[in-house]
PALUMPA-93306 format. One record per atom (N, C-alpha, C): x, y, z; chain; residue in three letters. Coordinates in pm, whole numbers, plus 50000, padded with zeros to 5 digits. Layout:
// PALUMPA-93306
<rec><x>X</x><y>Y</y><z>Z</z><c>A</c><r>ALA</r></rec>
...
END
This chain:
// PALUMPA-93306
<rec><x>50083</x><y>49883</y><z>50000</z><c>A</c><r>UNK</r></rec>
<rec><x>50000</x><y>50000</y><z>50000</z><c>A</c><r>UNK</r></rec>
<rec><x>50089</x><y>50125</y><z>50000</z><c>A</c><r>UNK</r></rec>
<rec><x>50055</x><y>50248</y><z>49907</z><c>A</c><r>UNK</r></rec>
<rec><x>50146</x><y>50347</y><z>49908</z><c>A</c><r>UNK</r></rec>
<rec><x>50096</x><y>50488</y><z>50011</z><c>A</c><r>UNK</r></rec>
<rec><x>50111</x><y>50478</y><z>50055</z><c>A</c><r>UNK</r></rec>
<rec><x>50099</x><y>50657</y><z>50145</z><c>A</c><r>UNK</r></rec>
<rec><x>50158</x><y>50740</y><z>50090</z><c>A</c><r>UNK</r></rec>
<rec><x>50100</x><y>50854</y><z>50151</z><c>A</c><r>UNK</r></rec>
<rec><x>50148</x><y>51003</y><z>50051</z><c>A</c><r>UNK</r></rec>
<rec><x>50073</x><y>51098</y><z>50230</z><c>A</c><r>UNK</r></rec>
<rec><x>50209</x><y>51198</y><z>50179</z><c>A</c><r>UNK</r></rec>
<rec><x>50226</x><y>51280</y><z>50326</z><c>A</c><r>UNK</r></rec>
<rec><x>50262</x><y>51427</y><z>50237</z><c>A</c><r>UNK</r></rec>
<rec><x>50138</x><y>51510</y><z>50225</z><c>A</c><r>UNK</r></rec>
<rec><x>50153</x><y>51615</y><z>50146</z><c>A</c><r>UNK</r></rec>
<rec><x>50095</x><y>51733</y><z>50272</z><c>A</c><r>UNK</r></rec>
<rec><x>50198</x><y>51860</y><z>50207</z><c>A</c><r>UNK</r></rec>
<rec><x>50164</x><y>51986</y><z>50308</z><c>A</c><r>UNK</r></rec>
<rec><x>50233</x><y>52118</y><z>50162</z><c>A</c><r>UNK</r></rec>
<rec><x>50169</x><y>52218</y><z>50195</z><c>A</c><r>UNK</r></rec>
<rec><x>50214</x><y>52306</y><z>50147</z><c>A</c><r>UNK</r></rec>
<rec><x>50355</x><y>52391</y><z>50223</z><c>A</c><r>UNK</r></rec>
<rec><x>50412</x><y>52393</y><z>50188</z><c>A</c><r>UNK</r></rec>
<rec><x>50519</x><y>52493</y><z>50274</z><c>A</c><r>UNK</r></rec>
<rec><x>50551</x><y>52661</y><z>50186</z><c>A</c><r>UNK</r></rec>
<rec><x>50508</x><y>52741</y><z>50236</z><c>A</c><r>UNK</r></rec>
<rec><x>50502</x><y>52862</y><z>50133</z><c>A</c><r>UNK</r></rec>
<rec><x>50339</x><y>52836</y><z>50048</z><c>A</c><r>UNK</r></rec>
<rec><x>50411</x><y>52850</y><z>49960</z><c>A</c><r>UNK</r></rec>
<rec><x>50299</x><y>52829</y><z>49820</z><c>A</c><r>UNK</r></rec>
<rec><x>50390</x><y>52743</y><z>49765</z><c>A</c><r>UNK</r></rec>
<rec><x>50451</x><y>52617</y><z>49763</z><c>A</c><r>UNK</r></rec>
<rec><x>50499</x><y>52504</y><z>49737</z><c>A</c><r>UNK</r></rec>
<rec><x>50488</x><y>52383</y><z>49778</z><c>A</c><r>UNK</r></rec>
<rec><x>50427</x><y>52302</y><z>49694</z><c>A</c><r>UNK</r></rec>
<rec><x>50393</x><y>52131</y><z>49737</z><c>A</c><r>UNK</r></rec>
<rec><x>50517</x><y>52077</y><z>49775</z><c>A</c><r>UNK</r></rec>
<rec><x>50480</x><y>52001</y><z>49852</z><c>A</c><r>UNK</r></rec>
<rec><x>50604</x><y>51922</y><z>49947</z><c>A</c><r>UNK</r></rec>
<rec><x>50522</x><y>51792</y><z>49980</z><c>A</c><r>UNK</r></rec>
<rec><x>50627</x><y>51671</y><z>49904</z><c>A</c><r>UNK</r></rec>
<rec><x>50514</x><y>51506</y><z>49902</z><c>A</c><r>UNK</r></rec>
<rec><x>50631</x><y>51428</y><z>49922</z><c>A</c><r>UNK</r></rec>
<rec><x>50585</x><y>51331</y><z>50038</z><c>A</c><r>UNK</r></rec>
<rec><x>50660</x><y>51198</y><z>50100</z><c>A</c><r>UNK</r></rec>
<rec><x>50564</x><y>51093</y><z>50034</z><c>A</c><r>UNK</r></rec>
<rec><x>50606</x><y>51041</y><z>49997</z><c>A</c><r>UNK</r></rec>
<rec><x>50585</x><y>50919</y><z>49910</z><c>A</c><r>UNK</r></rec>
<rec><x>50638</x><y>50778</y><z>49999</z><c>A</c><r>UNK</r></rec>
<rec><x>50538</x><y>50678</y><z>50025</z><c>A</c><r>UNK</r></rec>
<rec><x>50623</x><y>50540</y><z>50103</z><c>A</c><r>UNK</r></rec>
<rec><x>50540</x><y>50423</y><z>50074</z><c>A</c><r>UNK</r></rec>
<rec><x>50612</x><y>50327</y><z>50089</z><c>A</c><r>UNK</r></rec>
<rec><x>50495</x><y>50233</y><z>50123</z><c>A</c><r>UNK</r></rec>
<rec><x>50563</x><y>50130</y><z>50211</z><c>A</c><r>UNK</r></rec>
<rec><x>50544</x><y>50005</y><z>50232</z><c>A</c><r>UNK</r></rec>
<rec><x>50578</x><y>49883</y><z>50302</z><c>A</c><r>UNK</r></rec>
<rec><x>50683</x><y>49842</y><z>50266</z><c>A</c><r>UNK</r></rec>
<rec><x>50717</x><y>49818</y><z>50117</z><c>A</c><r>UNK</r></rec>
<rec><x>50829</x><y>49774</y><z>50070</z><c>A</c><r>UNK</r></rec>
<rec><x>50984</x><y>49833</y><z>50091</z><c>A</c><r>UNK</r></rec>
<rec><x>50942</x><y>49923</y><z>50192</z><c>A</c><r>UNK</r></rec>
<rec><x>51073</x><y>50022</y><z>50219</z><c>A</c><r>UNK</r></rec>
<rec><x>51126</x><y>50079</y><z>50077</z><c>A</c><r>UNK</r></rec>
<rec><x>51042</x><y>50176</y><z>50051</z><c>A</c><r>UNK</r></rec>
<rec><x>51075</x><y>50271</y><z>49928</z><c>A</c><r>UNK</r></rec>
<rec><x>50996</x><y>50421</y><z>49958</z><c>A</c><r>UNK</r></rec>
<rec><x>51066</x><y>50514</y><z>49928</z><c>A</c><r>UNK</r></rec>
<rec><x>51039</x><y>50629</y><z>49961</z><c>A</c><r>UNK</r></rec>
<rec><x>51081</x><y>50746</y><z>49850</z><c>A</c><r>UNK</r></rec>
<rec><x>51040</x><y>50837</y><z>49856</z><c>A</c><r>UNK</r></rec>
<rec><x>51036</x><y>50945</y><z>49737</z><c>A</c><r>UNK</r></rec>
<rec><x>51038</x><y>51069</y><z>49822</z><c>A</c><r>UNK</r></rec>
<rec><x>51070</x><y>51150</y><z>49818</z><c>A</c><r>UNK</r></rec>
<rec><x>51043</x><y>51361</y><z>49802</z><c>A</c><r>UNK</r></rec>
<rec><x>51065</x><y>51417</y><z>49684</z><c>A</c><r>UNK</r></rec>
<rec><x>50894</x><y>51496</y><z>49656</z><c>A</c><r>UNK</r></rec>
<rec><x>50827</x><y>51533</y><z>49567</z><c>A</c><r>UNK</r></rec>
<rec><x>50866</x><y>51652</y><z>49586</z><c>A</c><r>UNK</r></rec>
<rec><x>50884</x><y>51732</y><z>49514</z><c>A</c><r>UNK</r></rec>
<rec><x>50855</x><y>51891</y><z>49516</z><c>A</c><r>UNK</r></rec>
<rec><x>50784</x><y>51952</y><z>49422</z><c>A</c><r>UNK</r></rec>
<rec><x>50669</x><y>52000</y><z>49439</z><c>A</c><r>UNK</r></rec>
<rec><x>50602</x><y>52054</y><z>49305</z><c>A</c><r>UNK</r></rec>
<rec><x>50584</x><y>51924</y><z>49215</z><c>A</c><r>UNK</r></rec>
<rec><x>50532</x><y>51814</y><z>49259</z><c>A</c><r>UNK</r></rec>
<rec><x>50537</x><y>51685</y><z>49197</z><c>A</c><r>UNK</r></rec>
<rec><x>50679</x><y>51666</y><z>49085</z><c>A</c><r>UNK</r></rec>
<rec><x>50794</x><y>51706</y><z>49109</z><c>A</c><r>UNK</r></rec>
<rec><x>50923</x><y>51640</y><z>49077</z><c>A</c><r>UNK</r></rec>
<rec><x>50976</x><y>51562</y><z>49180</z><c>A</c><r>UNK</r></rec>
<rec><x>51042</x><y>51443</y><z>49144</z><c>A</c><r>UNK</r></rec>
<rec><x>51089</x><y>51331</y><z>49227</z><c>A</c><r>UNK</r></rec>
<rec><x>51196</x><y>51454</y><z>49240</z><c>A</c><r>UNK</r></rec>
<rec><x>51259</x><y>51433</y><z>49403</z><c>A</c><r>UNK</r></rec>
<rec><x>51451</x><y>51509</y><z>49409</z><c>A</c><r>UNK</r></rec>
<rec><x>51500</x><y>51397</y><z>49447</z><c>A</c><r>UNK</r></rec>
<rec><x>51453</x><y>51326</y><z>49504</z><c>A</c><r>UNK</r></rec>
<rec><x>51519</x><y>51188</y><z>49600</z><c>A</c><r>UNK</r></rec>
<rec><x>51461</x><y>51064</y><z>49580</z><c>A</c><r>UNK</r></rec>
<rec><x>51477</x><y>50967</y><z>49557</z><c>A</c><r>UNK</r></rec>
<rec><x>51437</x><y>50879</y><z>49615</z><c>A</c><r>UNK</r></rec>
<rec><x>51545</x><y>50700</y><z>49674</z><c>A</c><r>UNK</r></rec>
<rec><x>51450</x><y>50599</y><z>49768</z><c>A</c><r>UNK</r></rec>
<rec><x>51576</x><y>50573</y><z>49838</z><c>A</c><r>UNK</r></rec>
<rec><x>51486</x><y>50430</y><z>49856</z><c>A</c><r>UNK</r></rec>
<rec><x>51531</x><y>50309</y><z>49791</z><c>A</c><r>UNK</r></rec>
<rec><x>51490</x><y>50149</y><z>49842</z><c>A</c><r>UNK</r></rec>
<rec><x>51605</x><y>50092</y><z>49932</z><c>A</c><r>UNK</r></rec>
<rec><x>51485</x><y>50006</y><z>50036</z><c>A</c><r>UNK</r></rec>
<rec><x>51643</x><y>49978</y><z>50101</z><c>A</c><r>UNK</r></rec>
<rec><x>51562</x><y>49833</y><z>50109</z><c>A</c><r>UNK</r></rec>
<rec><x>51676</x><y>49752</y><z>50158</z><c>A</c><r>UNK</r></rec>
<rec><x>51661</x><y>49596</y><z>50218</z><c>A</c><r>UNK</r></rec>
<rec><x>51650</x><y>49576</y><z>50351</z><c>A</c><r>UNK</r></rec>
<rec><x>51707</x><y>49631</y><z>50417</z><c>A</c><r>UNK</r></rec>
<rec><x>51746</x><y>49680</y><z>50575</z><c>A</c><r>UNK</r></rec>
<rec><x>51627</x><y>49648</y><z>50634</z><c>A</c><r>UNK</r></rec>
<rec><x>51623</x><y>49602</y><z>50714</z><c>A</c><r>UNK</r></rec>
<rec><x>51464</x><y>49613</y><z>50806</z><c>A</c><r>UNK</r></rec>
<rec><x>51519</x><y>49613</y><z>51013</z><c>A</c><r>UNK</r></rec>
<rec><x>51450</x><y>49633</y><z>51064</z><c>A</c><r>UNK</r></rec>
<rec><x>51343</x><y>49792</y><z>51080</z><c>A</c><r>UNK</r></rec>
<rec><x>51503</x><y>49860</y><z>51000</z><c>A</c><r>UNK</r></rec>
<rec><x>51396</x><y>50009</y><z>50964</z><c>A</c><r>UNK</r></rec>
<rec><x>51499</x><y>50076</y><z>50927</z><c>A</c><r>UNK</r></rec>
<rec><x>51454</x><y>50258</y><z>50918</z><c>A</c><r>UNK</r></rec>
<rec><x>51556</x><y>50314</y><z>50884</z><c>A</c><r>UNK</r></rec>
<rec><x>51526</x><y>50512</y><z>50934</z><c>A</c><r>UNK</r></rec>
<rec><x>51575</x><y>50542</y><z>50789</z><c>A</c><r>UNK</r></rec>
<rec><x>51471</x><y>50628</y><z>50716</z><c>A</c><r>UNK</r></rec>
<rec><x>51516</x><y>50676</y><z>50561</z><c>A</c><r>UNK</r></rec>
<rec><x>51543</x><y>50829</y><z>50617</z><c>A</c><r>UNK</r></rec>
<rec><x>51608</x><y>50946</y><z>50569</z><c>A</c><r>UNK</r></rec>
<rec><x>51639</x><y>51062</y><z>50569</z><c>A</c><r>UNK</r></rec>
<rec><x>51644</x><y>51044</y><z>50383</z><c>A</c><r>UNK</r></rec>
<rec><x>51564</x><y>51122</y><z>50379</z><c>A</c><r>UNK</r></rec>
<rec><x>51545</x><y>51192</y><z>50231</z><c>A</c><r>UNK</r></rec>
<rec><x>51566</x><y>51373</y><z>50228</z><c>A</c><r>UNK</r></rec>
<rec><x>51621</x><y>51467</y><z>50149</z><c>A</c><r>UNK</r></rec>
<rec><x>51674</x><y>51567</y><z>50200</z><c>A</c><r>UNK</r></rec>
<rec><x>51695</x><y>51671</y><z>49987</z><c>A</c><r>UNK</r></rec>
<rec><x>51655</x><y>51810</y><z>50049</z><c>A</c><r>UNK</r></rec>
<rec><x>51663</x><y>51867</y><z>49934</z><c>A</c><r>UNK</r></rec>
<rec><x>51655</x><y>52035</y><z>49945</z><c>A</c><r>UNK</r></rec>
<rec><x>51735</x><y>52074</y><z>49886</z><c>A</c><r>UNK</r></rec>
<rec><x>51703</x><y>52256</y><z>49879</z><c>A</c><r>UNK</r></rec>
<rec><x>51583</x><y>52268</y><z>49793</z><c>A</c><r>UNK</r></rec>
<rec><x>51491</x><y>52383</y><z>49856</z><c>A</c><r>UNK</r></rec>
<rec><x>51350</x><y>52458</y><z>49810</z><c>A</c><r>UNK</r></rec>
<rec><x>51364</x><y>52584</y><z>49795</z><c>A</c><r>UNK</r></rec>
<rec><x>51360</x><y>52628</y><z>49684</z><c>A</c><r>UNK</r></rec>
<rec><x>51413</x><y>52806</y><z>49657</z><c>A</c><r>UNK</r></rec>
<rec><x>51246</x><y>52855</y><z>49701</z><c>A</c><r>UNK</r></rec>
<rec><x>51240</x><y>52916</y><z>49825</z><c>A</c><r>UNK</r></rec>
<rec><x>51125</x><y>53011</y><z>49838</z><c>A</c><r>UNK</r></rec>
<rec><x>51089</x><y>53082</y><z>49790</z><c>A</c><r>UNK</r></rec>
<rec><x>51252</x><y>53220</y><z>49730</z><c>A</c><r>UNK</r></rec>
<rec><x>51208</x><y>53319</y><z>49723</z><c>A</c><r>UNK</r></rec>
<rec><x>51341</x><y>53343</y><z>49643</z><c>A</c><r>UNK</r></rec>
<rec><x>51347</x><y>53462</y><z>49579</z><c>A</c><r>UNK</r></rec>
<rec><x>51448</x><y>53512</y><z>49483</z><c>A</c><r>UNK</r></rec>
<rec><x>51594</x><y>53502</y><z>49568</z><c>A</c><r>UNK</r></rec>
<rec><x>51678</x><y>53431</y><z>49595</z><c>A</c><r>UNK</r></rec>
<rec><x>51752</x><y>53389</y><z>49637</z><c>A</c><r>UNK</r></rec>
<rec><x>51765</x><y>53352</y><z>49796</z><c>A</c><r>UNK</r></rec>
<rec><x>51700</x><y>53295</y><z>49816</z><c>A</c><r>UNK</r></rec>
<rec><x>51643</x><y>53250</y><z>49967</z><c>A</c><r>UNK</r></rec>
<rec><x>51576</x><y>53079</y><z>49969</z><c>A</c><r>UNK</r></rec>
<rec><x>51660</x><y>53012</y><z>49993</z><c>A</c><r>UNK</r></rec>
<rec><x>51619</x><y>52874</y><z>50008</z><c>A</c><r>UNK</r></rec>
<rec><x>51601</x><y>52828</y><z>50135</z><c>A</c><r>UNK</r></rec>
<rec><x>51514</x><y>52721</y><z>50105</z><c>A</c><r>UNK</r></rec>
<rec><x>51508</x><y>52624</y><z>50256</z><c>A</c><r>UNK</r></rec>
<rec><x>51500</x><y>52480</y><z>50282</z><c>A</c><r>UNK</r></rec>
<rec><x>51565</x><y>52455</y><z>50382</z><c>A</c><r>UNK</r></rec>
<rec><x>51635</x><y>52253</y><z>50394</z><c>A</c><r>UNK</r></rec>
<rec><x>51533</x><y>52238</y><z>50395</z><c>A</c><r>UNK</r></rec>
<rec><x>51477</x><y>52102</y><z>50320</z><c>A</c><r>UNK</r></rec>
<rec><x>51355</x><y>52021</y><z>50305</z><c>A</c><r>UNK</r></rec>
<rec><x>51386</x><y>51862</y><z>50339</z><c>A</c><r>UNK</r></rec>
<rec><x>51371</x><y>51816</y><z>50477</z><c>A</c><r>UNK</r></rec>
<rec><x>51382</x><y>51689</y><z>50468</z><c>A</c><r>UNK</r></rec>
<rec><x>51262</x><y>51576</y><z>50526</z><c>A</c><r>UNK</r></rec>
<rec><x>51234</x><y>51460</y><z>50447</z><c>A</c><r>UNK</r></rec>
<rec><x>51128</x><y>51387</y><z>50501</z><c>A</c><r>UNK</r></rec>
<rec><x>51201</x><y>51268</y><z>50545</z><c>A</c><r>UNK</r></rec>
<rec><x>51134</x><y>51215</y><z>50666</z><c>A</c><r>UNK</r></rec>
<rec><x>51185</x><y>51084</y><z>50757</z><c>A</c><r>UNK</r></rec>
<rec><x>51117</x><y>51005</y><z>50812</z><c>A</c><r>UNK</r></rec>
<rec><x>51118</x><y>50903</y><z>50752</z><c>A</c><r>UNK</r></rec>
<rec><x>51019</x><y>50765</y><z>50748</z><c>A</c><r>UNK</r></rec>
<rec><x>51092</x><y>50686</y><z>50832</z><c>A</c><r>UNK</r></rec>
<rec><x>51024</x><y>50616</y><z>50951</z><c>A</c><r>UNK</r></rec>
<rec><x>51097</x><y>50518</y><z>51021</z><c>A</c><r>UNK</r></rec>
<rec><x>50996</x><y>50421</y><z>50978</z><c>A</c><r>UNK</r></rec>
<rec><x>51013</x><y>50311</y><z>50928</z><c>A</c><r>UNK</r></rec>
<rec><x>50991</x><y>50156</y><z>50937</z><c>A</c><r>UNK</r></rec>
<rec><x>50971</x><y>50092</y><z>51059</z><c>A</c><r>UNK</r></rec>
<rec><x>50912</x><y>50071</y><z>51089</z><c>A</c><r>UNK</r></rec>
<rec><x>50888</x><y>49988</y><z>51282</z><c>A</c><r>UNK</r></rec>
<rec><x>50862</x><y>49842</y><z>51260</z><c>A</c><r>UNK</r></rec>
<rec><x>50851</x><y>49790</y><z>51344</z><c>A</c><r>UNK</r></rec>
<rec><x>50780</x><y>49640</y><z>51383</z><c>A</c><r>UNK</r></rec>
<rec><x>50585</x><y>49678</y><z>51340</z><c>A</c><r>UNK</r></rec>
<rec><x>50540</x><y>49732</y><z>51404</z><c>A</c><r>UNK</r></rec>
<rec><x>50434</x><y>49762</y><z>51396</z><c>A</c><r>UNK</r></rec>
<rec><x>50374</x><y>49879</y><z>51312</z><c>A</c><r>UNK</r></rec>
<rec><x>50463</x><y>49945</y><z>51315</z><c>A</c><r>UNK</r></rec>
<rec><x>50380</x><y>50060</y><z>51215</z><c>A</c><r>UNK</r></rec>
<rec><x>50504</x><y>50145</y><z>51160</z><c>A</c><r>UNK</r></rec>
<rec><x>50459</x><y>50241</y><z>51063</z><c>A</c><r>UNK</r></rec>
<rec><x>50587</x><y>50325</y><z>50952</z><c>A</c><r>UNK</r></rec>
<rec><x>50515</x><y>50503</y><z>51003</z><c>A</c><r>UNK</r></rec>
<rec><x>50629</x><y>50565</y><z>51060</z><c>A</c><r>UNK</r></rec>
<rec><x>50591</x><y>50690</y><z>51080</z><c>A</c><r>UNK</r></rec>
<rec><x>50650</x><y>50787</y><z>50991</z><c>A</c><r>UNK</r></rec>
<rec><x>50614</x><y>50882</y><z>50928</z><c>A</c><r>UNK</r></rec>
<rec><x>50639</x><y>51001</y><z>50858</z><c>A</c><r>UNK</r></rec>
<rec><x>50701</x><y>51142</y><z>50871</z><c>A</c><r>UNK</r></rec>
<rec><x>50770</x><y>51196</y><z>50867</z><c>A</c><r>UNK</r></rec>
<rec><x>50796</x><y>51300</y><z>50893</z><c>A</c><r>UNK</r></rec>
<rec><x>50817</x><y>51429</y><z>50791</z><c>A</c><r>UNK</r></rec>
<rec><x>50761</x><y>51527</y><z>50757</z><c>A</c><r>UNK</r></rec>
<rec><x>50824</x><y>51656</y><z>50647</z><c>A</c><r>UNK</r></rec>
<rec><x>50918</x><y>51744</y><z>50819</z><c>A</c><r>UNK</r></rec>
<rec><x>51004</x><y>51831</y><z>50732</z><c>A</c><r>UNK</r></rec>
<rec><x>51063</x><y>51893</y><z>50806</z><c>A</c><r>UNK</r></rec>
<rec><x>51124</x><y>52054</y><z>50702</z><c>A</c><r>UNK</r></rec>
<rec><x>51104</x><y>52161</y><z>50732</z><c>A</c><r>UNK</r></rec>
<rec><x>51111</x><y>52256</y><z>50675</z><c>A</c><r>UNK</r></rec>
<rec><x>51223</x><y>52393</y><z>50756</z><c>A</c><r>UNK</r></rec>
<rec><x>51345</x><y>52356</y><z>50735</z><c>A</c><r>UNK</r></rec>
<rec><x>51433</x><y>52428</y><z>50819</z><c>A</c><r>UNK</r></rec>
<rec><x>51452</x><y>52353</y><z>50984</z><c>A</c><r>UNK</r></rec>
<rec><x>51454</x><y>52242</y><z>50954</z><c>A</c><r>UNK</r></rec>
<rec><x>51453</x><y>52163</y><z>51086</z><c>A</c><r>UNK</r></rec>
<rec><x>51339</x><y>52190</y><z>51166</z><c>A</c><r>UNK</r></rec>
<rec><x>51200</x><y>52225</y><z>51117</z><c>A</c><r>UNK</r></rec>
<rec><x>51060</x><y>52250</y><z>51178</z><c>A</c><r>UNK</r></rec>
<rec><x>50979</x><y>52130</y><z>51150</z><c>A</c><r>UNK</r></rec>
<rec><x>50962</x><y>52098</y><z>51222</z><c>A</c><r>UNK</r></rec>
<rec><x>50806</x><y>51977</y><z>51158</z><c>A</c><r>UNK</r></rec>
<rec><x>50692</x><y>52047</y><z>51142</z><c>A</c><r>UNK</r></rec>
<rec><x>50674</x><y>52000</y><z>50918</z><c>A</c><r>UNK</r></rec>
<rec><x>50556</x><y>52103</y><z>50912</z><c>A</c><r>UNK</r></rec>
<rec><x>50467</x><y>51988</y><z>50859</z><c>A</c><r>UNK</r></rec>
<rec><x>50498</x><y>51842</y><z>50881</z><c>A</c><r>UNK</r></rec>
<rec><x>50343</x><y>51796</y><z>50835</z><c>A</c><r>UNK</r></rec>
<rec><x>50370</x><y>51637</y><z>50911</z><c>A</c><r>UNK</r></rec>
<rec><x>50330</x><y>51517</y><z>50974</z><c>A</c><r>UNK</r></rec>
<rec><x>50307</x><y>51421</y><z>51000</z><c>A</c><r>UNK</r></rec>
<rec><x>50222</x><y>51345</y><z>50990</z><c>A</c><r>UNK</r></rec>
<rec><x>50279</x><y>51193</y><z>50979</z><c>A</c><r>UNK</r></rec>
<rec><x>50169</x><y>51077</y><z>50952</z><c>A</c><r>UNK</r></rec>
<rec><x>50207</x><y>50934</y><z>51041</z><c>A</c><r>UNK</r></rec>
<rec><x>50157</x><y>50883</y><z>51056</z><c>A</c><r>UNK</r></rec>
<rec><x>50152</x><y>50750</y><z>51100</z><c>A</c><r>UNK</r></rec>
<rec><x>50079</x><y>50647</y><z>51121</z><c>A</c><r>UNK</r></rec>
<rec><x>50103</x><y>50526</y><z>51033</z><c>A</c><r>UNK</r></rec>
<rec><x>50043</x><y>50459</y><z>50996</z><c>A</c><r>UNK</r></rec>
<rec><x>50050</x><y>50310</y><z>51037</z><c>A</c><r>UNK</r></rec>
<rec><x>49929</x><y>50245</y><z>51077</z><c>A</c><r>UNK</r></rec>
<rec><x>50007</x><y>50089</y><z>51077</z><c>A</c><r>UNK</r></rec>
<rec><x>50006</x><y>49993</y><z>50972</z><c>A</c><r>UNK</r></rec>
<rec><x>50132</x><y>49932</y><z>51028</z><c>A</c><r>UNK</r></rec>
<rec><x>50192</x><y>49801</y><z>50928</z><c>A</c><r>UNK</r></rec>
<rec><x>50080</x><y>49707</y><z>50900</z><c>A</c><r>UNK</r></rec>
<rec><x>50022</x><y>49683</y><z>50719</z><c>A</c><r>UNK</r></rec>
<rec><x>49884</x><y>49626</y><z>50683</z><c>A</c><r>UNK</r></rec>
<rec><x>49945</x><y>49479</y><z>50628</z><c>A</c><r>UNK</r></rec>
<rec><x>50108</x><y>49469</y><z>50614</z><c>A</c><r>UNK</r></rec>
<rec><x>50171</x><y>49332</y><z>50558</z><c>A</c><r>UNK</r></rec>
<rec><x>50238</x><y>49330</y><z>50651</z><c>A</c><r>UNK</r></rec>
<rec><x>50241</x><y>49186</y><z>50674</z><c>A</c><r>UNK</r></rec>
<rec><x>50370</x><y>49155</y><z>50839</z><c>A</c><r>UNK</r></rec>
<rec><x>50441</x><y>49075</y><z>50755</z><c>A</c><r>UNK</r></rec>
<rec><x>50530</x><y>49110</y><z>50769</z><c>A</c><r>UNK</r></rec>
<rec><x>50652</x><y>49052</y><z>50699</z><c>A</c><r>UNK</r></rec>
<rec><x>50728</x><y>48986</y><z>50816</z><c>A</c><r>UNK</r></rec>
<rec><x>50806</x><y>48834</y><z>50784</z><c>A</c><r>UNK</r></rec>
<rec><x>50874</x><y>48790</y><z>50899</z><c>A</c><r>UNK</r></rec>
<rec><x>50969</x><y>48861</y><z>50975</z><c>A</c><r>UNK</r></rec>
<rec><x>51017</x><y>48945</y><z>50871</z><c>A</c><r>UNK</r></rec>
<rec><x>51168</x><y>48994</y><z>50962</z><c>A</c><r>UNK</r></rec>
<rec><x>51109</x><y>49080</y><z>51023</z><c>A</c><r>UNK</r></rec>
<rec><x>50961</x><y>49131</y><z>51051</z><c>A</c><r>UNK</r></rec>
<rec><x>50942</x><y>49189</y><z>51151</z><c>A</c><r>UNK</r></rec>
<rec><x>50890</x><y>49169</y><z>51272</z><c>A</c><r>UNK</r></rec>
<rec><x>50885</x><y>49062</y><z>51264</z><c>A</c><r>UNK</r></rec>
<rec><x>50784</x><y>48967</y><z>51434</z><c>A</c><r>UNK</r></rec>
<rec><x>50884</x><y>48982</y><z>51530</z><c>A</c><r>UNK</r></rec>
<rec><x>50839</x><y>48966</y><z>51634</z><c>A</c><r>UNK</r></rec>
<rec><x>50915</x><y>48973</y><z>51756</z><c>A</c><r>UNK</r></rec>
<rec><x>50972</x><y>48881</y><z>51732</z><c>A</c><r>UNK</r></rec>
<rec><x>51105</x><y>48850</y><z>51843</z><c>A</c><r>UNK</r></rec>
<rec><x>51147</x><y>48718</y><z>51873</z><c>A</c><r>UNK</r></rec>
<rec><x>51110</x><y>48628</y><z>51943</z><c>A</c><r>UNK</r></rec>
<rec><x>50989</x><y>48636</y><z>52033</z><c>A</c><r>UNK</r></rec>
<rec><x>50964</x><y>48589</y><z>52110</z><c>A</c><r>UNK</r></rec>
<rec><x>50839</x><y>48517</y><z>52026</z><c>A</c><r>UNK</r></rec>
<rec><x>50763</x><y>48485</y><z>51935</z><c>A</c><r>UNK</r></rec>
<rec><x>50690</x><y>48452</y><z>51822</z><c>A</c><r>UNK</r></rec>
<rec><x>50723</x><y>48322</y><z>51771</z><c>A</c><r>UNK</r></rec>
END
């Protein structure tokens, strides 16, 4: 299942893109800048990009998806601010994520 974690920042779209398969995207203005598959499980994505606001005035844009046992949380971040969140639970259990005690 794919999630999508959209906020305006300014008058500019800003989109986290994820799903289960540990794959992730940042959209800007619906252009891909990043994107990042991993194998790794549990695991922490940092996706990261300059946003020109304003006639020479930019700002750090980074989104951060943690992968859990139980659920995948979201993060946008706009100058090191959190300007939008999500969190969702895990709808495929995959083995490498069960406890050990299972």
């Amino acid at each position: 299942m794919t999630h999508r974690l959209h906020t305006l920042y300014g008058d500019v779209d800003v989109e986290l893109i994820f799903d289960e398969s540990v794959h992730a995207e940042l959209r800007i203005k619906n252009v891909v800048r990043e994107v990042i598959d991993s194998t790794n499980r549990p695991v922490k994505i940092v996706l990261s990009t300059t946003l020109q606001t304003d006639y020479e005035w930019h700002e750090f844009i980074e989104g951060i998806i943690e992968f859990g046992h139980e659920e995948i949380s979201a993060r946008l971040l706009g100058n090191k601010q959190e300007i939008a969140s999500l969190t969702v639970p895990r709808s495929c259990r995959d083995p490498d994520y069960l406890p050990l005690d299972h």
